[in-house]
N, C-alpha and C positions, 0 to 999 in steps of 0.2 A: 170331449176334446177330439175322439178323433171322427168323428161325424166330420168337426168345421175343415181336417183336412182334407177330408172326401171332397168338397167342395173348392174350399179357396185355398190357393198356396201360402205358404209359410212367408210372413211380412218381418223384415227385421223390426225391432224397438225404433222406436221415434229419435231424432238426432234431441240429448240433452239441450235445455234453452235457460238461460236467466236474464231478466230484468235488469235495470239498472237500479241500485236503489234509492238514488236521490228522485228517479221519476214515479219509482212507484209512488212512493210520499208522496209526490206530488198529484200524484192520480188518486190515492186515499181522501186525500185532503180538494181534493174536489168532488168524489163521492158524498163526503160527508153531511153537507148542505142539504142534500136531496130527498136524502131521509135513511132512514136505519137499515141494516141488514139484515136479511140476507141480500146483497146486490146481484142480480142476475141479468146477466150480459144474455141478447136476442140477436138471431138470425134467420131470414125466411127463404132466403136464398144463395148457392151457390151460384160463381160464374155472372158475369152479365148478360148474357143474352146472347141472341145471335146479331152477329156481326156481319153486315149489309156485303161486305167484300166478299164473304165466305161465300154466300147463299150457291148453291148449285153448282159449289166446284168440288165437291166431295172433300171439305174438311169438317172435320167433328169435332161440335164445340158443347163443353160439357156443361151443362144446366141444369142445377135440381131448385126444388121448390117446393115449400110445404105452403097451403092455403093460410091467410093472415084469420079465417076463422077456424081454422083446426087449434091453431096456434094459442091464440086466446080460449081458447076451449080447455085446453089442455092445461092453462094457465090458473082456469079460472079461478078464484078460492085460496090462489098459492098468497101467503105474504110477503111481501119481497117490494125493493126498489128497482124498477123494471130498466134495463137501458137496451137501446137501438144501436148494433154496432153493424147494421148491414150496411154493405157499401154500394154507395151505387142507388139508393133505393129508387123507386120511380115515382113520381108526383103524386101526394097525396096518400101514399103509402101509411105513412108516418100517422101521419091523421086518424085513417082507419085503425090502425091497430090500438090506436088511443081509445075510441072512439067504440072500440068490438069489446077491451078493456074495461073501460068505462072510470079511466084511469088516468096516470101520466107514465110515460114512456118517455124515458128521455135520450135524449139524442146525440150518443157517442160517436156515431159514426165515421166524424171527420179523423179520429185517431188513426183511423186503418192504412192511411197516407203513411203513415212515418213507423218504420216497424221497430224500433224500441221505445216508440208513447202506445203503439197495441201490445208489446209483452208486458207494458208498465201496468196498460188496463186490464189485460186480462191475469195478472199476478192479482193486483188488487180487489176483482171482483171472485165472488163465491160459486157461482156457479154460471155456464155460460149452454144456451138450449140452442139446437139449430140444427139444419142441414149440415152434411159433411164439407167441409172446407178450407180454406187458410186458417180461418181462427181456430176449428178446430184443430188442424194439425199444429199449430201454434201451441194449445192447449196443452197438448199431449206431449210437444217438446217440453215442455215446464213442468210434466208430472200431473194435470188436473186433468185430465178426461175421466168422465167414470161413463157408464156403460145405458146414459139414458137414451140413445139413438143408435139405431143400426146399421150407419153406416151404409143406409140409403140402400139397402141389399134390394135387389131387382128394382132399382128405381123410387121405393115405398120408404118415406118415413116413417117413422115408431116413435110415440114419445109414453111416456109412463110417469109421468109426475105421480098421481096420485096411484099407483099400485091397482088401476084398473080393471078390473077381471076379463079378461080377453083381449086386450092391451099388452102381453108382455113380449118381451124379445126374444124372437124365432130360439129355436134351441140350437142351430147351427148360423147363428147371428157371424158375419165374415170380420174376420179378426184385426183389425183397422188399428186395433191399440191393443196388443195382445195382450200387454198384462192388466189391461183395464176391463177383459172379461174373466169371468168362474166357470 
């Protein structure tokens, strides 16, 4: 613990979040169809991109990005009902990471519009993988973040599904959800 304060400043806790709960039911109740649990909510990106007006006026637009075959890598094996909650994605995205799967992914993404059908979905679903971003701060307002990504420390994502030997999270991993790290 005090390695991470060597490093990163002290972050208050997440502002508390609830659902509503006639939408979670309803976002249950259209999991259901898809297939069994565990449901796990995907993102491969933070941020959309850079923004044409910005270019070369020194504004900083923040963008992170894990590769769509790191992803399915790290997936591989897992059993689970896969869903797409990236916003934004780009043409044919969707496809690939089916396709790198070898699988279906399904495509939640239109939720991220309306932010109490995203607290409904991300109440509903069991685990949610990705770059650091709205969903995950979403997340962590609701109390589900647990400690499989590091919060993108120097730019590098981490994932550890499978408890991979050389894969784990830095030991001064920066505290993004403080009470979500040991």
């Amino acid at each position: 613990a005090e390695m991470r304060r060597e490093f990163w400043p002290e972050v208050p806790p997440p502002f508390p979040l609830t659902a509503d709960a006639p939408r979670i039911e309803a976002m249950r109740a259209r999991l259901r169809p898809l297939g069994a649990p565990p449901y796990i909510g995907l993102t491969w990106r933070a941020g959309v991109g850079q923004d044409p007006r910005h270019l070369n006026k020194g504004v900083a637009v923040l963008n992170k990005e894990i590769p769509l075959s790191e992803l399915a890598l790290a997936l591989s094996g897992v059993d689970a009902t896969l869903l797409a909650l990236q916003r934004q994605s780009r043409a044919g995205e969707l496809a690939q990471l089916r396709q790198l799967m070898g699988r279906e992914v399904h495509d939640f993404s239109a939720f991220n519009e309306e932010l109490d059908d995203a607290l409904a979905l991300l109440t509903a679903i069991d685990e949610y993988i990705g770059v650091s971003n709205t969903n995950m701060h979403l997340m962590a307002g609701l109390g589900k973040v647990r400690a499989e990504g590091d919060c993108i420390a120097a730019g590098r994502f981490r994932l550890d599904v499978h408890n991979t030997p050389g894969r784990a999270l830095p030991a001064a991993a920066p505290p993004c959800y403080p009470a979500h790290f040991a």
